[in-house]
C-alpha positions in Angstrom: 127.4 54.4 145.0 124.3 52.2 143.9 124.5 50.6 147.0 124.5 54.0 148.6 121.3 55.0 147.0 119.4 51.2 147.3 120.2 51.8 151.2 117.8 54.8 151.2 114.6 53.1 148.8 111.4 51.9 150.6 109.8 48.9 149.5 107.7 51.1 146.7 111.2 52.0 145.0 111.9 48.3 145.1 109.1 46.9 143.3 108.8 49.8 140.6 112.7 49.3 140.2 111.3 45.3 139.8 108.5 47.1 137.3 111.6 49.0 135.3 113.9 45.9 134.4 110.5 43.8 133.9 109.3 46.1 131.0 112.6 46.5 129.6 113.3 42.4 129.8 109.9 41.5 128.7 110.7 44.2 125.5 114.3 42.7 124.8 113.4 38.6 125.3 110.5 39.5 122.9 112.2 41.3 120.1 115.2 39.3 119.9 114.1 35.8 121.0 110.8 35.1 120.3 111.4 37.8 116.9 107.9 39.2 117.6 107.1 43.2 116.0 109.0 45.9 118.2 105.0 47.4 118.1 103.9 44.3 120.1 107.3 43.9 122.2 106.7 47.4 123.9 103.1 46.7 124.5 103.5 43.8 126.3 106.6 45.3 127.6 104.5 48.2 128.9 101.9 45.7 130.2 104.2 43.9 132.6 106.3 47.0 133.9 102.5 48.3 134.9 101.0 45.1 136.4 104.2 44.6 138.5 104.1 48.2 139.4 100.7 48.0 141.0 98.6 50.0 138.3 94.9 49.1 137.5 94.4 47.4 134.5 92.0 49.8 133.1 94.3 52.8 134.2 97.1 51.0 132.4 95.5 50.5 129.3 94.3 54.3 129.1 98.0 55.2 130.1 99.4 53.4 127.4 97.1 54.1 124.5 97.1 58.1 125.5 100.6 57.7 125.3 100.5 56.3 121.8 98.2 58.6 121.0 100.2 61.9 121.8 103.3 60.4 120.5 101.6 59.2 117.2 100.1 63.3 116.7 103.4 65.0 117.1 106.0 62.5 115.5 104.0 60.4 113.4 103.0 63.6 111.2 106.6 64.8 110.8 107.6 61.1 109.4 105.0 60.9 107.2 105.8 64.3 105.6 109.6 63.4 105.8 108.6 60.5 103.5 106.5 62.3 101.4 109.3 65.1 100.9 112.2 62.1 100.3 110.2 60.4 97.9 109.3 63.7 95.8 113.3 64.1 95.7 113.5 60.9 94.3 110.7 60.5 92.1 111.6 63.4 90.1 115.2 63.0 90.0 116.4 65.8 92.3 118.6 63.2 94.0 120.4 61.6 91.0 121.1 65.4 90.1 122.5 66.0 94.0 125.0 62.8 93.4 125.8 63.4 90.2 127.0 67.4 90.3 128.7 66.4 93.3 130.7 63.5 91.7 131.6 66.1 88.7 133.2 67.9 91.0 135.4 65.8 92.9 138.9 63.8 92.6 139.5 60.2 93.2 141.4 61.2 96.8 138.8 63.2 97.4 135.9 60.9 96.7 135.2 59.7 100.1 134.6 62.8 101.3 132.0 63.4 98.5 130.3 60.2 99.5 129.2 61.4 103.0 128.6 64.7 102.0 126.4 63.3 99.3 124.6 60.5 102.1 124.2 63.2 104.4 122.4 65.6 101.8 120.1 62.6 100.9 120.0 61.3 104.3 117.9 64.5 105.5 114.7 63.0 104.7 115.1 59.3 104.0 115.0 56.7 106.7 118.2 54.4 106.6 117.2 51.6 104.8 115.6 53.9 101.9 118.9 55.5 101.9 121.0 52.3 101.5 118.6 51.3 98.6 119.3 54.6 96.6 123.3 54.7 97.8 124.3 51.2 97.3 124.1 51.6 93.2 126.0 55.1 93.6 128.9 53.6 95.6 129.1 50.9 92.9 129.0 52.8 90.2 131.7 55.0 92.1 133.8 52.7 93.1 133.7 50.9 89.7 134.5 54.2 88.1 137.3 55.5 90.1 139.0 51.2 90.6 138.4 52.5 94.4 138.0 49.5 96.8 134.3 49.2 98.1 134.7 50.2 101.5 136.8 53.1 100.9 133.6 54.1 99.3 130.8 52.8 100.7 132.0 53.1 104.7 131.8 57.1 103.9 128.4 56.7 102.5 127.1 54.2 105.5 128.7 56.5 108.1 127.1 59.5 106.7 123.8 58.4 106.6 123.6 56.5 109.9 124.8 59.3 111.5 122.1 61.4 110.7 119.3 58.8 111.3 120.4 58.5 114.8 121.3 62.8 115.8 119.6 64.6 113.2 115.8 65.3 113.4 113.4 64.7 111.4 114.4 61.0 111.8 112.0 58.9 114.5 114.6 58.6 117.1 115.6 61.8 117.4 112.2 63.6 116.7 110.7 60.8 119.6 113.6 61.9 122.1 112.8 65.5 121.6 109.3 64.9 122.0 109.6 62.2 124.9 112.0 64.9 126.4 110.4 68.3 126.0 113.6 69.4 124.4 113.9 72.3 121.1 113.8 70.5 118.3 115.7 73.5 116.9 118.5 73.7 119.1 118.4 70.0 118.9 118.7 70.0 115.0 121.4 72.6 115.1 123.2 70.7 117.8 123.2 67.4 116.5 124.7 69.0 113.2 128.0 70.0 114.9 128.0 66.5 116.4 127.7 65.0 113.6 129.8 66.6 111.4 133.2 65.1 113.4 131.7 61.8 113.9 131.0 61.4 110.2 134.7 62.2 109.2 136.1 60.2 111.7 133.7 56.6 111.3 133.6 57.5 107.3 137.0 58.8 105.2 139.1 57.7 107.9 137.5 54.6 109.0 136.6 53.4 105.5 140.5 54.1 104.4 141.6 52.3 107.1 139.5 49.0 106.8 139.4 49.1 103.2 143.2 48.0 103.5 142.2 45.0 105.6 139.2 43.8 104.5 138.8 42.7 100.7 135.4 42.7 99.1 134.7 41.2 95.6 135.2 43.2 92.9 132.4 46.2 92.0 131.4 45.0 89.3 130.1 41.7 90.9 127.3 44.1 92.7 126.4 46.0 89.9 123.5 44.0 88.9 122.0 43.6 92.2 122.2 47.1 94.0 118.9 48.4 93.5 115.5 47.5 91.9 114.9 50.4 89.6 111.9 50.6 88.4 111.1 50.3 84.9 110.9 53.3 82.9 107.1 54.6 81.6 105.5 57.6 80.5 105.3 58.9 83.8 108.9 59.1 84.0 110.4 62.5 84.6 111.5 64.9 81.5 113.3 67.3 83.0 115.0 67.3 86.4 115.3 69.7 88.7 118.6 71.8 89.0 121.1 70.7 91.8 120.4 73.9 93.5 117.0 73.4 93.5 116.9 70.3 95.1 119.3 71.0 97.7 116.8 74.0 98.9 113.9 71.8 98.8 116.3 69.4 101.6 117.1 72.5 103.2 114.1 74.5 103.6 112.8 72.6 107.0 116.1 72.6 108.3 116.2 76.3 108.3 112.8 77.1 109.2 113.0 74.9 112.3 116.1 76.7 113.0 115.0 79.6 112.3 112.3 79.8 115.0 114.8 78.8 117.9 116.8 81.9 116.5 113.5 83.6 117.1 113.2 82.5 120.5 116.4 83.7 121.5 116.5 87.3 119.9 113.2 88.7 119.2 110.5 89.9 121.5 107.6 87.6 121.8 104.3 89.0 120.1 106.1 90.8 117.3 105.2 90.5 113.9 108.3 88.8 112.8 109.1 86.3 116.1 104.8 85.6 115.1 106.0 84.5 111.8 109.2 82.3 112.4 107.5 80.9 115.5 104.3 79.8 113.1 106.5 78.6 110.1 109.6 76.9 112.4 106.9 74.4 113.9 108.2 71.1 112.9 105.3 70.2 111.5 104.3 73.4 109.6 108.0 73.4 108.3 108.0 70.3 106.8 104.0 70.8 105.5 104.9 73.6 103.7 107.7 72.5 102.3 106.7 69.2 101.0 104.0 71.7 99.4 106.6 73.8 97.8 108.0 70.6 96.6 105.3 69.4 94.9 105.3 72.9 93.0 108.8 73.2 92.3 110.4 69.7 91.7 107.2 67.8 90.8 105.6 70.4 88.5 109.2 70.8 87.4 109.4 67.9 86.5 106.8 68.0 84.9 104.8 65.3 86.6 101.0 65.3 85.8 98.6 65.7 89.0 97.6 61.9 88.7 101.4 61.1 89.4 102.2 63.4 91.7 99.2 62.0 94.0 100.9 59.0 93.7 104.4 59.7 94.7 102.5 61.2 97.9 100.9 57.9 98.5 103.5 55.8 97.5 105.1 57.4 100.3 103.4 56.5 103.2 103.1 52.4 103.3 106.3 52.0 104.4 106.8 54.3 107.3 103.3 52.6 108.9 105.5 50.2 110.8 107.8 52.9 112.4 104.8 55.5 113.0 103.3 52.6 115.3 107.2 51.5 116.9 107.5 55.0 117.9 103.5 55.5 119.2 103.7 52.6 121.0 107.3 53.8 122.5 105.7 56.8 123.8 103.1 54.6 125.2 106.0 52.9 127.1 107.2 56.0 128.3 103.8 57.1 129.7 103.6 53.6 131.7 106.9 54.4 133.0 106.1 58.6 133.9 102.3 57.3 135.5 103.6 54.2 137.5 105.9 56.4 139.2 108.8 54.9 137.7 110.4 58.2 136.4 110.5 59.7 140.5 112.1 56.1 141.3 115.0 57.3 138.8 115.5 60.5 140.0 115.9 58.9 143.1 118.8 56.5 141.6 120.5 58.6 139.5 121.2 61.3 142.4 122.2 58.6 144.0 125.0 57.1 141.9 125.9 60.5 140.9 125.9 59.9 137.2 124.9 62.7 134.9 121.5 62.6 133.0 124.2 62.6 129.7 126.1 59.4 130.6 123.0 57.4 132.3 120.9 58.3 128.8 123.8 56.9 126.8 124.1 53.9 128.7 121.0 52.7 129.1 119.9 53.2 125.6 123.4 51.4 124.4 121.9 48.6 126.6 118.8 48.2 124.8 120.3 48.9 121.2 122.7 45.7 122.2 120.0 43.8 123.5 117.1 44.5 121.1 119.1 45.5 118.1 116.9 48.4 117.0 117.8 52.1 117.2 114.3 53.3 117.3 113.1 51.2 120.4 116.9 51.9 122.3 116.1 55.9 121.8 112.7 55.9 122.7 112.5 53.8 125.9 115.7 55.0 127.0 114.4 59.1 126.6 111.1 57.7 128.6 113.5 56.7 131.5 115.7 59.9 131.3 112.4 62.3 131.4 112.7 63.5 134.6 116.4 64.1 134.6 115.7 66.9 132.2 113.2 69.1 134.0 115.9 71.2 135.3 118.4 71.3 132.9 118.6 74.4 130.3 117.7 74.2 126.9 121.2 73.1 125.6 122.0 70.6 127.8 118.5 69.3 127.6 119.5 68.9 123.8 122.5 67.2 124.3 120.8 64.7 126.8 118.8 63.7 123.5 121.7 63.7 121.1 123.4 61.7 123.9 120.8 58.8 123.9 120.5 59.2 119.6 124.3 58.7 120.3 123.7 55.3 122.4 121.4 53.8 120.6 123.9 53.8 117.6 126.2 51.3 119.3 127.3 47.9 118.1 124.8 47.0 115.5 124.8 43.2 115.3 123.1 39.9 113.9 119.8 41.1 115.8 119.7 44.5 113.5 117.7 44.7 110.3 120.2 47.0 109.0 122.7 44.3 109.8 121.5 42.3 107.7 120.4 45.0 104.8 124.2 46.2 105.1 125.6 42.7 105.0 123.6 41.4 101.7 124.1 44.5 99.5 127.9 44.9 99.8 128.2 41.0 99.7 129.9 40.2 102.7 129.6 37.4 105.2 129.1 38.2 109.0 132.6 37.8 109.8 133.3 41.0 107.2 129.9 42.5 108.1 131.2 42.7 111.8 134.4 43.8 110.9 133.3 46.7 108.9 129.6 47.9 109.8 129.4 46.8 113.6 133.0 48.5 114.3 131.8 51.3 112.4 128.6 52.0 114.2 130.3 51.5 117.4 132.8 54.1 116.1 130.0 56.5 115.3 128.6 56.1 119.0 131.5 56.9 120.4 133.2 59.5 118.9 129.5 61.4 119.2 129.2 60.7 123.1 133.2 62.4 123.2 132.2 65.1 121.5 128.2 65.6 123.2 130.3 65.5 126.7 132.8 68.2 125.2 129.9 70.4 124.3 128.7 69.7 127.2 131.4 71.4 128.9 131.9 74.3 126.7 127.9 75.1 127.2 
């Protein structure tokens, strides 16, 4: 079939199919060979595929940079506020209160389950490695508790929160797939909920019961000194916490608002005072503005938390996340080289050829460059840029599902080139050998057991 559609292409196709794999090589021998910043990788990687392509140099760099730009203004705001709402949760103790009312309520068969309920509840607004800092102490102290093995425990707690990092907005890969896509962030969110809610079963409880039995770790209690650095207590500590309830409406509130404007688009008549209202309110970034306001009211001042403190938590929040705001800005301005350089029509012009669906040729290509490159981020967001004009056609839900799709590729096979590898590997004490064993086969797991179940949704919708 590929040869089928090269036997049509002009010389043009050729070179900007020359331009494609230039970009993406440059990007991959650059990340994981010469171990230089993803930011810089796609630059250059966006300044090759454009000077092989043909484009002016002073076109190219006004390409890229507007790309960046755009990107940076719609995703960068909603991962800054994520931060700031995930770090008010944990500064004030609304997440030990989430983890510790749910282990009060839960048996040692069924604690496990607890665990990825508990990593997905946190995992809302953290980034993954934030995440594995606040679980890893949990699933020791769990573990320890209940004389559970440690990946009976802790797979649950890795599945659940890696899941939602790559299929649940407002992560970066999935918010910079919906953006890079045009798709509802909505129907998106609501989506990648029932796709994840399978996935995590399968790759946590049942995965971590099964490998548990064939993989030994040391003991709990040989982690329990080195699972987290706490910070030491002061005067600024919290005196009260908020309730369980509380908290879990405070992770909640964006969810629904987001969802509740696609429920607006679907059954209420445009310009009435009520669609007006979700419409405003379910704007990503509105959502998640007002509700890391509300936070700040209701946990922070809840808490307890003087002004001077509360500024800080805010603050404190935003360091961090400067290195993925600039990944995923300059991964937009990748996928503006590739839309102005004419590389998107080149695609359409392949895929119809070969006769795979926008679905499958998302998945693959951005399994290719998670493989490759080892990062989830840069997999989602140059693989959505070379998927863009697949979607033009397609209705909303299937447009949705094209972006869970690629969120579901760029899961697979996490490896000695992946940060989290690593993060993973050191925390739970294992050597590689384990660490592939357990993580890698579990993240490979998690890709695809979402893909099956995107491609059965697929059908039904």
């Amino acid at each position: 079939m590929l040869a089928q559609a090269a036997g049509t292409w002009t010389g043009h196709d050729t070179r900007l199919l020359l331009a494609a794999v230039t970009g993406i090589a440059v990007i991959v021998l650059l990340i994981s060979w010469a171990k230089l910043h993803p930011f810089l990788s796609l630059a250059l990687g966006a300044a090759a595929l454009g000077l092989v392509a043909g484009m002016p140099i002073s076109d190219l760099v006004e390409t890229f940079t507007g790309g960046v730009g755009s990107t940076v203004g719609d995703v960068g705001l909603l991962v800054a506020l994520g931060a700031m709402l995930g770090m008010l949760l944990t500064d004030t103790g609304g997440a030990d209160e989430i983890v510790e009312t749910v282990l009060r309520r839960t048996t040692d068969k069924t604690l496990p389950w607890a665990m990825v309920f508990i990593a997905a509840l946190l995992g809302l607004p953290l980034f993954f490695e934030v995440g594995v800092v606040l679980l890893v102490p949990i699933v020791v102290m769990v573990a320890s508790r209940a004389k559970q093995p440690m990946l009976k425990i802790g797979i649950p707690a890795l599945a659940g929160l890696s899941v939602l990092h790559g299929l649940v907005p407002p992560h970066p890969g999935p918010l910079a797939a919906v953006d890079s896509l045009g798709v509802d962030l909505g129907l998106t969110l609501a989506l990648g909920i029932v796709v994840a809610i399978p996935t995590a079963v399968v790759a946590g409880p049942v995965f971590g019961s099964f490998i548990a039995k064939r993989v030994e770790l040391p003991p709990a209690t040989h982690l329990l000194g080195g699972g987290t650095d706490e910070p030491a207590e002061d005067s600024d500590t919290p005196v009260r916490r908020p309730s369980f309830w509380t908290a879990v409406a405070m992770l909640l509130l964006p969810v629904v608002l987001m969802m509740g404007k696609s429920v607006a688009d679907l059954v209420l008549a445009e310009g009435g005072i009520a669609y007006l209202v979700l419409d405003t309110v379910g704007t990503p970034v509105v959502a998640l503005l007002l509700t890391v306001l509300i936070a700040l009211v209701v946990l922070g001042r809840g808490a307890r938390l003087g002004r001077a403190k509360l500024s800080d938590i805010v603050g404190g929040s935003l360091p961090a996340i400067a290195g993925i705001i600039l990944i995923v800005g300059a991964g937009g301005g990748f996928k503006e080289t590739l839309v102005e350089s004419g590389v998107n029509d080149m695609i359409i012009d392949v895929a119809s050829g070969t006769n795979l669906s926008p679905l499958v040729l998302g998945w693959l290509i951005a399994v290719g460059i998670r493989v490759a490159t080892g990062s989830a981020t840069v997999a989602t967001i140059s693989a959505a840029g070379m998927v863009v004009p697949l979607v033009a056609g397609l209705d909303p839900a299937q447009g949705a599902l094209v972006a869970l799709a690629i969120g579901s590729g760029s899961l697979f096979l996490s490896h000695v080139n992946d940060a989290g590898f690593w993060l993973v590997k050191e925390y739970f004490g294992m050597s590689v050998g384990q660490t592939l064993k357990t993580w890698s086969a579990m993240e490979t797991l998690i890709s695809v057991v979402s893909f099956v179940v995107i491609l059965g949704l697929s059908a039904v919708l």
